[in-house]
ZATOR-856744 format. One line per field, with one value per residue (C-alpha): chain; residue number from 1; x, y, z. Coordinates in nm, 3 decimals, padded with zeros to 5 digits, always signed. Layout:
BEGIN
kette A  ...
nr NUM  ...
c1 X  ...
c2 Y  ...
c3 Z  ...
//
This chain:
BEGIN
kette A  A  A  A  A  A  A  A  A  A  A  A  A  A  A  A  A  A  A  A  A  A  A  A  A  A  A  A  A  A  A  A  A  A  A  A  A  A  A  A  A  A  A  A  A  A  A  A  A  A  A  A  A  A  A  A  A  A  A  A  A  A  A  A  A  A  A  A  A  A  A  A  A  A  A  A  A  A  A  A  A  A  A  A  A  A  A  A  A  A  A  A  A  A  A  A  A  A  A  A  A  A  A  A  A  A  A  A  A  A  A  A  A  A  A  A  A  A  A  A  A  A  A  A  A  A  A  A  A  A  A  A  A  A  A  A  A  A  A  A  A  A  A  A  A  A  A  A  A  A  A  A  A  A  A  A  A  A  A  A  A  A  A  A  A  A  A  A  A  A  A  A  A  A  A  A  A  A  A  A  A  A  A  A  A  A  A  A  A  A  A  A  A  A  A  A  A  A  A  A  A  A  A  A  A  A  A  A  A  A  A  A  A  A  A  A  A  A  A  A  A  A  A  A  A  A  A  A  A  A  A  A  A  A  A  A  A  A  A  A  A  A  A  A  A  A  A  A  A  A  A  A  A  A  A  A  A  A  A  A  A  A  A  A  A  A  A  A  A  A  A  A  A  A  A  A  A  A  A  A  A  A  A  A  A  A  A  A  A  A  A  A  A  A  A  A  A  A  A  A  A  A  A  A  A  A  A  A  A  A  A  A  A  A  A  A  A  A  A  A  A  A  A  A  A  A  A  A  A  A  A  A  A  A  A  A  A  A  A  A  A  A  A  A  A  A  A  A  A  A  A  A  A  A  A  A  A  A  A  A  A  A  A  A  A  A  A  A  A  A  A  A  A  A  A  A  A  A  A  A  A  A  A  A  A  A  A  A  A  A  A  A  A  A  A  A  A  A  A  A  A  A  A  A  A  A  A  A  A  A  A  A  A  A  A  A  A  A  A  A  A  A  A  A  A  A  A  A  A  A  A  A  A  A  A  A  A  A  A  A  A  A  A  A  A  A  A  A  A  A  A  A  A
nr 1  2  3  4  5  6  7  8  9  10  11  12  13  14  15  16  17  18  19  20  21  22  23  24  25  26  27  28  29  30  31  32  33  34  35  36  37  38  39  40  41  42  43  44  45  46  47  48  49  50  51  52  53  54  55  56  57  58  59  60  61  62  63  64  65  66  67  68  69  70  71  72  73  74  75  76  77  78  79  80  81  82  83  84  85  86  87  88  89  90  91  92  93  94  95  96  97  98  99  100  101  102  103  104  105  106  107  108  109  110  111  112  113  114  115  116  117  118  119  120  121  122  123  124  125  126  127  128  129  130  131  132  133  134  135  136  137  138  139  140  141  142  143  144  145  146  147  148  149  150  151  152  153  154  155  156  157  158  159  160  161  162  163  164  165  166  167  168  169  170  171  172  173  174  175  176  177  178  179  180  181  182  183  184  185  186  187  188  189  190  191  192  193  194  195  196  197  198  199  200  201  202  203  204  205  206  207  208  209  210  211  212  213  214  215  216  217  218  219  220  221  222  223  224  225  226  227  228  229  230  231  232  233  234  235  236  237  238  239  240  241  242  243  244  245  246  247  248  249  250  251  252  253  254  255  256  257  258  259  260  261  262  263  264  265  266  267  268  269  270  271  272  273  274  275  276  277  278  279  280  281  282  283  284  285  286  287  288  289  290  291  292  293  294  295  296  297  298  299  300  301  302  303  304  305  306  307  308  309  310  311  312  313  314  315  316  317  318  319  320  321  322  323  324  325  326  327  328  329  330  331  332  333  334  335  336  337  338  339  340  341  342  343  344  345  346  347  348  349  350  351  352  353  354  355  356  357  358  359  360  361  362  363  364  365  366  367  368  369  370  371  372  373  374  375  376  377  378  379  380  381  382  383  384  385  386  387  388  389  390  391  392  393  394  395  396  397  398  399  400  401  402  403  404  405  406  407  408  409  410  411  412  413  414  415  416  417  418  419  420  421  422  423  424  425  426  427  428  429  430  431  432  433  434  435  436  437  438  439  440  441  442  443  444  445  446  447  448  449  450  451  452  453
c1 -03.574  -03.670  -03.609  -03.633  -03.569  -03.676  -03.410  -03.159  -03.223  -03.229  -02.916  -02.714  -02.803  -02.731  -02.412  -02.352  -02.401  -02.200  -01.863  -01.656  -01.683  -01.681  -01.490  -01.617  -01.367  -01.473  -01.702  -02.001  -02.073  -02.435  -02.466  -02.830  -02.904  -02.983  -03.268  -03.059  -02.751  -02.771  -02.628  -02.328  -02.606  -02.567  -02.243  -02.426  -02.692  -02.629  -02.738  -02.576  -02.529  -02.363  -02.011  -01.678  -01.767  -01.554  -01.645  -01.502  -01.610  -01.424  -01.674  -01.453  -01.486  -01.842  -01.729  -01.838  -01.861  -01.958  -01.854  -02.060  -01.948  -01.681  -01.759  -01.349  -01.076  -00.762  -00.469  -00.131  -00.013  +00.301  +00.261  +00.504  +00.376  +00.481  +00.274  +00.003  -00.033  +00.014  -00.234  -00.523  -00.457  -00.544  -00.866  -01.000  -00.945  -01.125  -01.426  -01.706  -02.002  -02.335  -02.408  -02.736  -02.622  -02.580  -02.237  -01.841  -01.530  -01.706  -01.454  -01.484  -01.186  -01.114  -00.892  -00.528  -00.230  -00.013  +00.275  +00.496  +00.370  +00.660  +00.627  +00.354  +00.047  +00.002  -00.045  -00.357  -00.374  -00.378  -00.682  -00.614  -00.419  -00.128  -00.253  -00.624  -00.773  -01.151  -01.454  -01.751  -02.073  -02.256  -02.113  -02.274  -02.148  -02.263  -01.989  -02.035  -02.432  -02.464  -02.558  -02.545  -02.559  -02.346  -02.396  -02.102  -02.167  -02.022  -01.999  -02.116  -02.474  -02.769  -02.962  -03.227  -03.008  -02.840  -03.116  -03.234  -02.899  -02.960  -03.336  -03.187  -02.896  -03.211  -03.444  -03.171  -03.066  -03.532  -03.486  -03.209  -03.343  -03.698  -03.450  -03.248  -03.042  -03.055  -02.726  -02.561  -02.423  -02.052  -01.779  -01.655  -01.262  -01.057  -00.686  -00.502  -00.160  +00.161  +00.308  +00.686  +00.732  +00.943  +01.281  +01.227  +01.133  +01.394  +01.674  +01.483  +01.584  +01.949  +02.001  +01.867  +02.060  +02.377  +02.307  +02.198  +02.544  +02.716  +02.528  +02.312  +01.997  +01.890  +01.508  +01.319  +00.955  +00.904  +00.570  +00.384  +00.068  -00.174  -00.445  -00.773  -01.018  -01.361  -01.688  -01.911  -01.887  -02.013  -02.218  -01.954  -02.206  -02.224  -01.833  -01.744  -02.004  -01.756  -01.467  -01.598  -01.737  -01.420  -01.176  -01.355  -01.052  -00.974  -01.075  -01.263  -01.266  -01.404  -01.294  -01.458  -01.276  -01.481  -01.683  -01.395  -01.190  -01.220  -01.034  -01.161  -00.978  -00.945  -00.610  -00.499  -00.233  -00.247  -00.015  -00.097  -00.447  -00.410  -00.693  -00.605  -00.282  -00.244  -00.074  -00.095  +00.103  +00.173  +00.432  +00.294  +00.560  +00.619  +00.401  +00.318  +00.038  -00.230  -00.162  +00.209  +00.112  +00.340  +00.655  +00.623  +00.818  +01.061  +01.162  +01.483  +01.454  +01.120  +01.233  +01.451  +01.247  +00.990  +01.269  +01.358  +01.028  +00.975  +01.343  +01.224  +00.888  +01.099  +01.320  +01.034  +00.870  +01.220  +01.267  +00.967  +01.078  +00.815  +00.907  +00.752  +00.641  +00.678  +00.425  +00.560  +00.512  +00.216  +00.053  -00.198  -00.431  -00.609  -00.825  -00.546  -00.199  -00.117  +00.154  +00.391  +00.230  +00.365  +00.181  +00.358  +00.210  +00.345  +00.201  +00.173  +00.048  -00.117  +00.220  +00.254  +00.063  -00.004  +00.003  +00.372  +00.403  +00.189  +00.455  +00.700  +00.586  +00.475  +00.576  +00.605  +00.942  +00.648  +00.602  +00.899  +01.210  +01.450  +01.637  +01.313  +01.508  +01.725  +01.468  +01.188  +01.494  +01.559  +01.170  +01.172  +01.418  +01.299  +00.909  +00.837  +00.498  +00.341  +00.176  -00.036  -00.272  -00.174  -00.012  -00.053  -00.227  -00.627  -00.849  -01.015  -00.959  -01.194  -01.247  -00.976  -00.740  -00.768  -00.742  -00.674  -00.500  -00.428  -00.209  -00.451  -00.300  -00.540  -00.700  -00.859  -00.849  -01.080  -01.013  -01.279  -01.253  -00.958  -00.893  -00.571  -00.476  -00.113  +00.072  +00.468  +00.715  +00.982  +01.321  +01.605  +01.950  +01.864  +01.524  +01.458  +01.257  +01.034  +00.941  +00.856  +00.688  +00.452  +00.407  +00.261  +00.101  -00.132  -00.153  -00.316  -00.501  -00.628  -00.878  -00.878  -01.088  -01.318  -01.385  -01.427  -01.667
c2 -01.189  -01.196  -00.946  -00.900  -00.529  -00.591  -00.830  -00.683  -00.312  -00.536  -00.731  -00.412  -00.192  -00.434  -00.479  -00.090  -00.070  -00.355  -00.141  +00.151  +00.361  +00.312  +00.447  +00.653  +00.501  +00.104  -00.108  -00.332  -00.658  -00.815  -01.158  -01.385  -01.649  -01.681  -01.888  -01.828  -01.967  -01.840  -01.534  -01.564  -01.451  -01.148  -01.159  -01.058  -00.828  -00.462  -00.249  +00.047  -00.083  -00.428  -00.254  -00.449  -00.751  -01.058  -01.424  -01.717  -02.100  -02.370  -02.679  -02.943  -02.765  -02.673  -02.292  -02.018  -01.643  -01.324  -00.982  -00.646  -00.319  -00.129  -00.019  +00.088  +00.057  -00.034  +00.097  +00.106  +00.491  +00.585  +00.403  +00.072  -00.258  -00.368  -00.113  -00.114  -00.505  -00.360  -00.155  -00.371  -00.646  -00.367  -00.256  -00.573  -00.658  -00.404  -00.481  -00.546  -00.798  -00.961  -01.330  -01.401  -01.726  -02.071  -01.964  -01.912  -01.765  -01.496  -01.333  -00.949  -00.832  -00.959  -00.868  -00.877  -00.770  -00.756  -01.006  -00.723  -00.413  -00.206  -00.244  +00.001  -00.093  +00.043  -00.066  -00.341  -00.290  +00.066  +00.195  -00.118  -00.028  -00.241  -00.377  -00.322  -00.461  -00.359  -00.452  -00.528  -00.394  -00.718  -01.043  -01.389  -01.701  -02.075  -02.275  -02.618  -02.627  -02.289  -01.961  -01.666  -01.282  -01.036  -00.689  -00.413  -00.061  +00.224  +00.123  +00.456  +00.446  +00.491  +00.133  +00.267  +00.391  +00.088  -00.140  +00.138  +00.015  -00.361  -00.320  -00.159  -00.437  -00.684  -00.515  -00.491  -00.884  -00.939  -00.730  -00.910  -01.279  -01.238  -01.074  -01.396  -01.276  -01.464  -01.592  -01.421  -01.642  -01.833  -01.561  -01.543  -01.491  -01.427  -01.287  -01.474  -01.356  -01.441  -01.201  -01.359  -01.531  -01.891  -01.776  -01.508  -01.701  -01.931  -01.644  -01.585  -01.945  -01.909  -01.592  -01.766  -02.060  -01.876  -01.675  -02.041  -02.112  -01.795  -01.941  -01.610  -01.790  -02.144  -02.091  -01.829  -01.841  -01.659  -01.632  -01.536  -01.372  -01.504  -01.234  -01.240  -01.002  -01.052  -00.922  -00.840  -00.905  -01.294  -01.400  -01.467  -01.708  -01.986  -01.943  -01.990  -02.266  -02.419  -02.370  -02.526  -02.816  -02.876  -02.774  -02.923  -02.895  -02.570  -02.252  -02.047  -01.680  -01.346  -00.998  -00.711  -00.409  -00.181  -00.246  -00.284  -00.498  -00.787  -01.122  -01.458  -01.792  -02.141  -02.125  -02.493  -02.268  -02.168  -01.914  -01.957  -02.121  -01.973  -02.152  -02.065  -02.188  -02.367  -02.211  -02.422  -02.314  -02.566  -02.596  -02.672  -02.677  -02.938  -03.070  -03.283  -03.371  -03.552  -03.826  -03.830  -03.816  -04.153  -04.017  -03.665  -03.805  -03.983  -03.665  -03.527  -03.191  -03.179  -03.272  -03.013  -02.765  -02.855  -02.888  -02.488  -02.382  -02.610  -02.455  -02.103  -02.178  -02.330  -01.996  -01.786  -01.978  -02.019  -01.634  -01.633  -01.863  -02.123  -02.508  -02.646  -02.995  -03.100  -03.378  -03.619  -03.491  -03.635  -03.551  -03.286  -03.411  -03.141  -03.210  -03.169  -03.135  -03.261  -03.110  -03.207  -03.096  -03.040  -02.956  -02.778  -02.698  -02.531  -02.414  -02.018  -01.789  -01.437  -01.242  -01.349  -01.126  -01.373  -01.063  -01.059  -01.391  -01.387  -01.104  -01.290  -01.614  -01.381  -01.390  -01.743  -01.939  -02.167  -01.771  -01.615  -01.826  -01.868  -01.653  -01.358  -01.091  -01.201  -01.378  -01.070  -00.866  -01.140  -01.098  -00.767  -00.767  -00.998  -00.959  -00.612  -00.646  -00.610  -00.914  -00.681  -00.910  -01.258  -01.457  -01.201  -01.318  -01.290  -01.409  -01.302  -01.263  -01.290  -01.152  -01.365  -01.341  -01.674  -01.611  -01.772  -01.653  -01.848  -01.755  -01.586  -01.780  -02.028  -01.672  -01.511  -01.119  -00.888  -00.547  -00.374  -00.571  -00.791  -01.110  -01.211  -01.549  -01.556  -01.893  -01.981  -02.199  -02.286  -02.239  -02.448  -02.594  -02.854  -02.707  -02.761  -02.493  -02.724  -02.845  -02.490  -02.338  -02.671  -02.647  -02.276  -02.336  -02.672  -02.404  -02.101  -02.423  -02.540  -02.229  -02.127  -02.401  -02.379  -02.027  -02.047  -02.363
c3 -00.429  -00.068  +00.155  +00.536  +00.622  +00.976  +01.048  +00.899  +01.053  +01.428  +01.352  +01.171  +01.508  +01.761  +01.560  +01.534  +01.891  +01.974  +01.859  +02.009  +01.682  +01.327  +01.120  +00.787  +00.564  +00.654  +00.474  +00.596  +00.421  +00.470  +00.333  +00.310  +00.124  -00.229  -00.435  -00.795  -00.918  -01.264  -01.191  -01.473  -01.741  -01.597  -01.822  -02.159  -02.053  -02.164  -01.830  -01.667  -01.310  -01.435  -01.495  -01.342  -01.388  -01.252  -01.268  -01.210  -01.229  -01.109  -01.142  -01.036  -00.701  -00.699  -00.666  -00.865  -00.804  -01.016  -00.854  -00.998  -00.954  -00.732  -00.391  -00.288  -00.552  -00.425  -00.744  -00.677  -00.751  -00.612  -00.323  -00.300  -00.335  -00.009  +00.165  -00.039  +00.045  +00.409  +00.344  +00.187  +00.460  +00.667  +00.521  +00.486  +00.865  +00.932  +00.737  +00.910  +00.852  +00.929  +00.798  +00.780  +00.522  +00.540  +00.346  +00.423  +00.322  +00.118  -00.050  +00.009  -00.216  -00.620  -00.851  -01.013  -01.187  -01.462  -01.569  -01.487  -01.262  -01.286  -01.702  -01.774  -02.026  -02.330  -02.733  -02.667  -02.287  -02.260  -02.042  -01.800  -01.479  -01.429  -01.079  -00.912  -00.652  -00.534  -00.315  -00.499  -00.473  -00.514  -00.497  -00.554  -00.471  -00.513  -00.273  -00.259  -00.325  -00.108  -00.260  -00.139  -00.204  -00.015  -00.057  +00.025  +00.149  +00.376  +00.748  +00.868  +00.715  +00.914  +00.918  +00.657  +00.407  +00.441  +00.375  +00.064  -00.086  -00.031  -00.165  -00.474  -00.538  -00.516  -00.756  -00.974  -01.004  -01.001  -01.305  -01.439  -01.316  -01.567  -01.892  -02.045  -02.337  -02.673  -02.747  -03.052  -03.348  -03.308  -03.278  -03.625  -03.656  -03.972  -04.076  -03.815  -03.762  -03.553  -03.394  -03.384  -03.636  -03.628  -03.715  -03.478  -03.244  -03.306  -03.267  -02.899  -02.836  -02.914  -02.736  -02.423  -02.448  -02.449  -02.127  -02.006  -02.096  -01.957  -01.619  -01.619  -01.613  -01.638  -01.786  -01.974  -02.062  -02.416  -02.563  -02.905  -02.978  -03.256  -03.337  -03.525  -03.654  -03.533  -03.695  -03.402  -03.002  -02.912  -02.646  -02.333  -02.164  -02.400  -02.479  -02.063  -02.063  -02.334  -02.145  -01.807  -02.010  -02.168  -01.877  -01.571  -01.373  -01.492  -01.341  -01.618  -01.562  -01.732  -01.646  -01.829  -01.797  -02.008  -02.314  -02.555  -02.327  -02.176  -02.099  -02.060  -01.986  -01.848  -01.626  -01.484  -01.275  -00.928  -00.788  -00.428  -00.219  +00.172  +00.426  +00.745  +00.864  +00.526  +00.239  -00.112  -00.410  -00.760  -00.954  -01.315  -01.623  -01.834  -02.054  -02.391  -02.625  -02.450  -02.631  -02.506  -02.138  -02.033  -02.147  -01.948  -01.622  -01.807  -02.033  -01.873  -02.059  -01.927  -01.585  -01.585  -01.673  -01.414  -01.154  -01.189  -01.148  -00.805  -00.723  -00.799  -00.514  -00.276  -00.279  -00.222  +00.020  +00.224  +00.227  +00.446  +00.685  +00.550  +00.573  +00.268  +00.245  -00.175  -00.307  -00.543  -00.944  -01.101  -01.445  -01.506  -01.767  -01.991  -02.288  -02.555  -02.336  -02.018  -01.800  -01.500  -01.173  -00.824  -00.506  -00.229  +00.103  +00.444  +00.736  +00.773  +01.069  +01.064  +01.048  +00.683  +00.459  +00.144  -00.042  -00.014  -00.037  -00.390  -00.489  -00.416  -00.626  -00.928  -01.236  -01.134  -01.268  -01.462  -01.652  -01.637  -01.595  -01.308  -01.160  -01.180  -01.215  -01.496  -01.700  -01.668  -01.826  -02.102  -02.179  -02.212  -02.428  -02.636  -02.684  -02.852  -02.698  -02.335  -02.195  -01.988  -01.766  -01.942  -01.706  -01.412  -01.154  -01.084  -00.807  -00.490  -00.062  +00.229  +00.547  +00.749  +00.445  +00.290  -00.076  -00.394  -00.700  -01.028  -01.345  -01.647  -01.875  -02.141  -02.235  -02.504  -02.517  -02.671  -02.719  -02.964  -03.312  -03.229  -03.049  -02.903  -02.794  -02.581  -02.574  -02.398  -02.405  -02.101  -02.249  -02.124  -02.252  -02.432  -02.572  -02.934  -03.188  -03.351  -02.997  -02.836  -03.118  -03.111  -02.757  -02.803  -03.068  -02.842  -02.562  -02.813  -02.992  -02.646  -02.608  -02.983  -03.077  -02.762  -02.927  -03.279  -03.203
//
């Protein structure tokens, strides 16, 4: 990897010089250009320094980026959300950075959350905080044909320890670059088991209906959990290179946690898209066999259902003065199930942190049900199991606060010798068993057989 420690030690004084005073608790980005866009077989490669790893793909877009390592951790603690969204907008404003790339929009802060962050996790998520947030070490991104490496250290640093700290990161990824892992075999799953069973499930339904009834709610999302035993940990390279082959328009994503837990998905949802003075969010429930795609907008219980969940955006987005401007519904096509999709765009200014805004979407009526409150006490009720991450949301901000974050839902879960698929179902008036517990069952299918390929 080249290297120019001349130019960088120029352009990082001049920059140093440039400012009042710097702060010991800010960050410095430095960003060049980049020869490789391999970097996701970094995934499978056993070495100390590639801990915290964070990819995502989205080849429909030409974007893909793999974060390594955690420079500053952002967790919630005691501290409310709304400040600590105060407080991360804050930090990242105040990051500062030298571009010497052809590149944009680097993102400078990943992460996510749980479903619920007020519901602790424990049982198959314990060991995974319920929110975090953090700035990489190393980040590479290929946007658009353009890749580039960006490199995250203390702002106070004197220019040669600095550069010592880039000249490491790049030694590390030569190393890495010349040692291609061998694939292991196909993932080999047995003793598959449901977690709710059908008549359970089925009991869910009717308990719903009749607070739908009592005009308490109007949807609730209920899911199930079908587990596996696996004999050994698989190769995560060739399984994502499944996904984005089979879910173009998907975004595929890995998050390794530690080395006994990590998720992995391909999620057609996104929560919220902010680019500039442009805020995106979709509206994505509803949906049928692939097969069935023609009947989706003339199905009034799926009509309904998708209805609530534009409803439940509209709310949110209203709350914060926004004026939202709501596409037409078209169909979402997927390789097995296609779905009911609504864009909704407004215009939004620097006093809106999307943070809030993201809390305020999240758990999304498309996940939860409508009214939130109601329907996240319903589901909590109901399921005797945390969802943990599944369905929270996951994605990344840059240094003007454009972000995007999408629902981790399509996933597969590994935690040690177990692999957990989570499906769910919209639940509305006129929903019928048979019908739900199919639908869940395509979703789980959907990545299930990506997997066990």
């Amino acid at each position: 990897m080249i290297r120019n420690k001349n130019k960088f030690i120029d352009s990082y004084n001049r920059y140093i010089s440039s400012k009042d005073s710097i702060s010991s608790k800010q960050t410095f980005s430095y960003t060049t250009n980049l020869s490789w866009n391999k970097f996701e077989s970094c995934i499978d490669i056993e070495h100390p320094k590639l801990k915290n790893i964070f990819f995502v793909n989205k080849s429909s877009k030409k974007f893909k980026m793999l974060s390594i390592g955690k420079h500053k951790c952002f967790i919630l603690d005691n501290k409310s959300k709304d400040k600590f969204n105060y407080n991360l907008k804050s930090y990242v404003k105040d990051i500062h950075s030298i571009n010497h790339s052809n590149g944009t929009n680097i993102p400078a802060v990943v992460g996510g959350q749980n479903f619920d962050i007020n519901k602790k996790n424990d049982d198959i998520w314990s060991n995974i905080p319920t929110l975090e947030y953090w700035v990489p070490k190393i980040l590479f991104l290929d946007n658009n044909g353009i890749s580039t490496i960006t490199h995250f250290f203390d702002a106070y640093l004197e220019p040669n320890n600095a550069y010592e700290i880039i000249d490491h990161n790049c030694s590390l990824i030569d190393s890495l670059i010349k040692n291609e892992v061998a694939s292991n075999e196909n993932i080999i799953i047995n003793n598959e088991k449901n977690h709710v069973h059908k008549k359970e499930f089925s009991n869910s339904i009717n308990d719903i209906q009749k607070k739908i009834k009592s005009k308490k709610v109007s949807k609730v999302v209920i899911s199930n959990i079908v587990s596996f035993n696996i004999e050994k940990k698989p190769s995560f390279v060739p399984l994502l290179e499944n996904l984005t082959k089979n879910y173009p328009n998907c975004s595929v994503f890995y998050k390794k946690f530690n080395n006994s837990q990590i998720i992995i998905g391909a999620t057609p949802e996104l929560i919220i898209k902010k680019t500039k003075n442009e805020l995106q969010t979709n509206a994505l429930a509803g949906s049928k066999p692939i097969e069935s795609k023609n009947e989706l907008l003339n199905d009034s219980k799926i009509i309904e259902e998708h209805d609530i969940v534009v409803k439940g955006i509209i709310d949110n987005l209203n709350s914060f003065n926004l004026k939202p401007n709501i596409d037409n519904k078209n169909i979402f096509e997927l390789k097995n199930i296609a779905h009911i999709i609504t864009k909704i765009n407004s215009q939004i200014d620097d006093r809106h942190n999307p943070l809030d805004i993201l809390d305020s979407l999240v758990p999304t009526a498309a996940l939860c049900g409508y009214p939130k409150k109601e329907s996240l006490k319903m589901i909590n009720n109901l399921e005797n199991y945390g969802r943990g991450r599944y369905a929270g949301p996951i994605g990344w901000i840059d240094l003007d606060m454009n972000c995007e974050f999408y629902a981790a839902i399509r996933t597969a879960y590994f935690n040690k010798n177990k692999l957990y698929f989570y499906g769910g179902a919209g639940i509305v008036i006129n929903s019928n068993t048979d019908q739900e517990w199919d639908e869940i069952e395509r979703k789980i299918n959907a990545i299930r057989d990506i997997i066990n390929e």
